[in-house]
C-alpha positions in Angstrom: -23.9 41.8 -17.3 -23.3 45.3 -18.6 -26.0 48.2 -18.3 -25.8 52.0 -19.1 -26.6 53.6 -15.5 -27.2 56.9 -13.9 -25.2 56.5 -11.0 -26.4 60.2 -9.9 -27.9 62.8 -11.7 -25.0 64.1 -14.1 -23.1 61.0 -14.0 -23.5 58.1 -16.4 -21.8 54.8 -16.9 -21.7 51.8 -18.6 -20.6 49.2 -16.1 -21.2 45.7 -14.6 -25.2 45.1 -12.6 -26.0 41.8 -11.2 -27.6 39.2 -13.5 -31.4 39.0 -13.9 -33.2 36.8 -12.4 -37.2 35.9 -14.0 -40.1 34.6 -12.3 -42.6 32.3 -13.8 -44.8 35.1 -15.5 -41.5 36.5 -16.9 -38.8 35.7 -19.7 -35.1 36.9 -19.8 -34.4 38.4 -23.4 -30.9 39.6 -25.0 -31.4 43.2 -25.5 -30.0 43.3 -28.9 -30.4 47.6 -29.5 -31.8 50.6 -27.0 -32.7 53.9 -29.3 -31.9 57.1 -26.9 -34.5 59.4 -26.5 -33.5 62.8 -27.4 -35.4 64.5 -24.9 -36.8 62.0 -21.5 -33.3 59.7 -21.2 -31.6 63.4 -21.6 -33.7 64.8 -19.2 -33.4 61.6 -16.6 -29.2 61.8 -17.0 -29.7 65.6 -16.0 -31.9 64.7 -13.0 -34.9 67.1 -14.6 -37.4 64.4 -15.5 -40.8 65.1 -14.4 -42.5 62.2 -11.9 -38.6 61.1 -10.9 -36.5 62.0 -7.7 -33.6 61.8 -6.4 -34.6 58.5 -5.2 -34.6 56.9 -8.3 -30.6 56.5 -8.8 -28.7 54.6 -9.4 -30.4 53.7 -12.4 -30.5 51.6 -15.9 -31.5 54.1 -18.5 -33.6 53.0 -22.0 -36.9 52.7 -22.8 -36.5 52.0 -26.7 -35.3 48.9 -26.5 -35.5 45.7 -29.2 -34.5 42.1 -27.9 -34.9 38.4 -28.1 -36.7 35.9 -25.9 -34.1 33.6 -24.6 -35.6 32.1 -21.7 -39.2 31.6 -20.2 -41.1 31.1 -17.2 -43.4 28.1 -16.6 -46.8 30.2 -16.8 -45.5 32.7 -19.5 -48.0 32.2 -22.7 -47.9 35.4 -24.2 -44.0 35.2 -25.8 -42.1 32.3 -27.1 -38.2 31.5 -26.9 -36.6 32.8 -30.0 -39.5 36.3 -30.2 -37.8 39.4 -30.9 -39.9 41.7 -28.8 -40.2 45.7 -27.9 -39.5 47.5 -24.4 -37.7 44.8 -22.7 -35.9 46.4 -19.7 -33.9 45.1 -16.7 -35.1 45.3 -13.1 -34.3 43.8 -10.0 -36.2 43.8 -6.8 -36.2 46.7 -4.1 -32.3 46.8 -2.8 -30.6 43.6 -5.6 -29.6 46.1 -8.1 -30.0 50.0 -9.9 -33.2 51.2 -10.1 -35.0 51.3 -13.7 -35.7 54.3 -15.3 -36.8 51.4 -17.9 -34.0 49.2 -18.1 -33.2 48.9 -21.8 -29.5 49.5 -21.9 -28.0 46.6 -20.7 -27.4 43.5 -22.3 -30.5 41.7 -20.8 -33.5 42.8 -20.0 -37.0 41.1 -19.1 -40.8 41.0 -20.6 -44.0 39.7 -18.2 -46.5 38.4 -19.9 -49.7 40.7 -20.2 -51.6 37.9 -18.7 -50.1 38.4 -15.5 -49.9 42.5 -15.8 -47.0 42.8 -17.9 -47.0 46.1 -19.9 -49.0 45.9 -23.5 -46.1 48.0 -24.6 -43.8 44.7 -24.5 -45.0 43.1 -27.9 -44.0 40.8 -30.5 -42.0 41.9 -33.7 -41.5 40.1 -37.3 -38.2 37.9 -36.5 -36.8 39.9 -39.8 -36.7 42.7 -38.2 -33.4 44.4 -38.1 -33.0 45.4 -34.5 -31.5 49.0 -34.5 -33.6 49.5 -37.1 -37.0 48.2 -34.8 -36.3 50.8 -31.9 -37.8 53.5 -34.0 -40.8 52.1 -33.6 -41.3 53.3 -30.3 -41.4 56.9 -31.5 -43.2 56.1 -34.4 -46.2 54.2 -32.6 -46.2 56.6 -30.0 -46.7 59.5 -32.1 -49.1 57.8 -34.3 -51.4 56.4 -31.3 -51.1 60.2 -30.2 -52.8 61.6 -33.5 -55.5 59.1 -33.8 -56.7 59.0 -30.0 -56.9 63.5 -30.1 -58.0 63.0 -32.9 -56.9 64.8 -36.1 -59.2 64.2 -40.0 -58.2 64.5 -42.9 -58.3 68.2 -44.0 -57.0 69.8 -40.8 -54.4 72.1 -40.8 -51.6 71.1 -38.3 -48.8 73.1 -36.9 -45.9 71.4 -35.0 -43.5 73.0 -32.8 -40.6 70.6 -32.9 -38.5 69.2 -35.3 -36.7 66.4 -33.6 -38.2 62.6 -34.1 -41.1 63.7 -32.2 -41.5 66.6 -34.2 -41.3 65.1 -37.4 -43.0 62.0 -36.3 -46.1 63.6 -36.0 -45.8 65.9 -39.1 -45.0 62.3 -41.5 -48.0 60.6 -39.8 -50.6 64.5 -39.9 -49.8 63.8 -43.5 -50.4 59.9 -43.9 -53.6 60.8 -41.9 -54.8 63.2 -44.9 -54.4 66.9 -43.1 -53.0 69.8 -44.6 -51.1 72.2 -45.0 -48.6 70.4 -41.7 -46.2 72.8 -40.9 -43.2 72.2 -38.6 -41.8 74.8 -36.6 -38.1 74.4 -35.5 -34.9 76.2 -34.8 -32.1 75.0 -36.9 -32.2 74.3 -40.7 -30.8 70.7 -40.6 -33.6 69.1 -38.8 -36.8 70.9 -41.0 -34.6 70.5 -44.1 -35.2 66.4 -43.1 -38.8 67.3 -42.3 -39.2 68.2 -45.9 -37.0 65.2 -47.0 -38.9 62.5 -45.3 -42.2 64.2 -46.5 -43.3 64.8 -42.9 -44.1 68.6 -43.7 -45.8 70.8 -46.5 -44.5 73.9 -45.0 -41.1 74.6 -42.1 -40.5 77.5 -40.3 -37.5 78.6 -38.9 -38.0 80.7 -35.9 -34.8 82.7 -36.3 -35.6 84.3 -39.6 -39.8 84.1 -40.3 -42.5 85.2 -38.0 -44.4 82.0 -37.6 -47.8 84.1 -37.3 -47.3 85.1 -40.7 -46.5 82.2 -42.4 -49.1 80.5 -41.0 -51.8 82.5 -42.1 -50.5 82.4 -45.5 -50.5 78.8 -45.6 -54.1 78.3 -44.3 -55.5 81.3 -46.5 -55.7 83.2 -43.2 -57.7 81.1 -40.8 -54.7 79.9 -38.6 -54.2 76.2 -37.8 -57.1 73.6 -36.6 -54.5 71.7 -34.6 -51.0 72.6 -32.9 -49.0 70.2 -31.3 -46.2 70.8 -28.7 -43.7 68.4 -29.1 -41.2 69.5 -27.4 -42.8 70.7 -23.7 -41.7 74.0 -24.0 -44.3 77.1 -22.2 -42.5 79.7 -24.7 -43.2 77.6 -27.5 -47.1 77.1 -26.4 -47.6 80.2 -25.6 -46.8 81.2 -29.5 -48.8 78.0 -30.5 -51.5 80.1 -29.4 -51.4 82.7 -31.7 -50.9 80.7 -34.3 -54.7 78.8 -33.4 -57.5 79.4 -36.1 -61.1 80.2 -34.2 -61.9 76.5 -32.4 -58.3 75.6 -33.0 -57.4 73.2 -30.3 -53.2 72.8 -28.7 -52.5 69.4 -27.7 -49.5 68.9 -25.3 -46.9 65.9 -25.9 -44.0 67.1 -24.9 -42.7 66.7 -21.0 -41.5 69.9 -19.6 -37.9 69.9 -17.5 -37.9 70.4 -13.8 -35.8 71.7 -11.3 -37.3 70.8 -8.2 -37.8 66.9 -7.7 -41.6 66.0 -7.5 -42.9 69.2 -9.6 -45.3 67.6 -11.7 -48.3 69.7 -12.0 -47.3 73.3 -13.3 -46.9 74.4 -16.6 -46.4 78.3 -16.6 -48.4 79.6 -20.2 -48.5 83.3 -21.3 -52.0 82.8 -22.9 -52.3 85.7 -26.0 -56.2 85.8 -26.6 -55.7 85.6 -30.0 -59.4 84.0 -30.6 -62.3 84.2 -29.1 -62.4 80.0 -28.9 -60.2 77.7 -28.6 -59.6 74.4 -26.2 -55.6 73.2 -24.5 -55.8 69.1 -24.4 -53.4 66.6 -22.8 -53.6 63.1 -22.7 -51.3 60.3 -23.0 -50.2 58.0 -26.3 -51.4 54.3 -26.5 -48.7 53.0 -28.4 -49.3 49.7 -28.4 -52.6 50.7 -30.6 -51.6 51.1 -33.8 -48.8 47.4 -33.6 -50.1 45.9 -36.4 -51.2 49.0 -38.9 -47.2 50.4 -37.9 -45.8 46.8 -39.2 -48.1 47.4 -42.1 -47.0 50.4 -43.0 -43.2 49.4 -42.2 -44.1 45.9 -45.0 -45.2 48.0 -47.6 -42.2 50.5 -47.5 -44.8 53.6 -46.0 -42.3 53.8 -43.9 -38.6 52.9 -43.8 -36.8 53.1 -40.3 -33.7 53.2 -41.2 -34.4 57.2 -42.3 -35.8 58.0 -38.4 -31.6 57.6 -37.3 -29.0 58.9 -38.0 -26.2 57.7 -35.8 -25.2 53.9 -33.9 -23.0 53.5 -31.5 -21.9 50.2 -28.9 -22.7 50.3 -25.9 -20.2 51.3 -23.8 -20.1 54.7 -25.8 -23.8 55.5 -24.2 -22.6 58.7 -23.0 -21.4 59.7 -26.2 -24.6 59.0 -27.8 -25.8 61.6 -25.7 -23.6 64.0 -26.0 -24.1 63.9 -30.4 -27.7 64.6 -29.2 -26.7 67.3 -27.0 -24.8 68.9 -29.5 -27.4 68.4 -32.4 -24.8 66.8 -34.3 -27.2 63.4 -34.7 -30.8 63.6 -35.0 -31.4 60.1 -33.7 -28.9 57.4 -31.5 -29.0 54.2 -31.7 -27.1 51.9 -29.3 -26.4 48.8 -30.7 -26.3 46.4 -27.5 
């Protein structure tokens, strides 16, 4: 079968792997799309992913991945032939093929059923589902199990600094959670210009030509923001999320710095402006399987409509030029249609 892999950090290929074999607490599915994420499968091509060595490649990249059940094991309960399901990913044991930095772009991939510690992410999906459009859901989920496990209420004024998918993904859900004003901070006019579009801000700011301070007092009659979010993993960006904090205004981090040095997973370097007397810096993790069946909800009664979270699709074997319309901030989101 085919699969998109690192064969070194810099390097990326779409080339033959060895068929998968499954277990009886496993089923084989047909990957059928893999969304790339604009900033962790940029950061693992590059070799400047957080919590991943040089060890790790080769490798099959793709982690927002949509496929169908075609095959299961004996003691597999969880998933039935025929399930379109999240997160499949190919792997092989140590030494039979690529590593997996996930696994989602190849043409097959596996699940494990939970019962027998397979990941919760791996869930079902409405077989009506279009495929490319389902890989936003990751994001989506993700950014949504984010807000309501921080948490943020209805009221709160939110700032985030990002305005990729992430970015926005948290601003359209800050809204659909009742807070305002939500402001989105970004760089370029394109991607805030869609913040505003897909209603996932009140207020943008473009760094090159407002003083974020500023506008951010004016939109929250002067307090400063409740909540700030960093969604990109940026220290430059945090350190100015801190003067944009009202007093007791808390900064949440989301987004994964780079690295240089393999292993460097602990430090985060923060100029820290005292800009109030109180405030709090919180990082957790997403549970994105959490909000499943409130995210089909809203997906059924047209809340949300995936097909406005991408903008670009593109076969397989043009992975690496996926990448490179991210890299130049020509697409906002790539899909790779498997």
């Amino acid at each position: 079968m085919l699969a998109a892999v690192i064969e070194r950090p810099g390097e990326l290929c779409v080339r033959e792997v060895p068929d998968l074999v499954i277990d009886e607490t496993e089923c084989l599915v047909e990957i059928l799309a893999c969304a790339l994420c604009n900033s962790t499968d940029r950061k693992l091509v590059a070799g400047h992913f957080r919590y991943r060595g040089p060890e790790m490649y080769p490798a099959i990249l793709g982690h927002e991945s949509v496929g169908r059940v075609v095959q299961c094991g004996r003691r597999v309960t969880a998933f039935r032939e025929g399930d379109l399901v999240l997160r499949a990913g190919a792997s092989y044991p140590p030494g039979a093929g690529p590593s997996s930095l996930f696994g989602g772009l190849a043409q097959f991939g596996k699940v494990k059923d939970p019962a027998h510690g397979g990941s919760p992410l791996q869930q079902v999906l409405p077989a009506d589902l279009d495929p490319v459009d389902a890989t936003m859901l990751v994001t989506l989920k993700e950014t949504l199990s984010w807000l309501q496990r921080w948490p943020v209420a209805a009221g709160q004024s939110v700032v985030v600094l990002g305005s990729g998918p992430v970015g926005l993904g948290f601003g359209f859900f800050a809204k659909l959670l009742g807070c305002e004003p939500v402001i989105v901070l970004g760089r370029r006019p394109e991607p805030l210009q869609r913040a505003l579009d897909l209603g996932a801000a009140d207020v943008v700011i473009n760094t090159a030509d407002a003083d974020p301070a500023a506008v951010v007092r004016q939109a929250t009659g002067g307090r400063g923001a409740d909540r700030v979010i960093d969604a990109v993993g940026d220290d430059d960006l945090v350190a100015l999320g801190f003067t944009l904090l009202a007093t007791g205004g808390r900064i949440g981090l989301y987004g994964i710095t780079s690295t240089h040095t393999p292993g460097d997973m602990e430090r985060r370097h923060f100029a820290v402006p005292m800009a109030r007397l109180e405030w709090s810096l919180d990082c957790f993790n997403p549970q994105e399987a959490a909000p499943h069946a409130q995210m089909l909800a809203l997906v059924r009664s047209g809340r949300v409509r995936l097909r406005d979270w991408y903008t670009h699709v593109v076969p397989l074997a043009e992975t690496a030029r996926g990448l490179e319309l991210l890299a130049r901030r020509e697409a906002f989101k790539v899909v790779v249609n498997v």
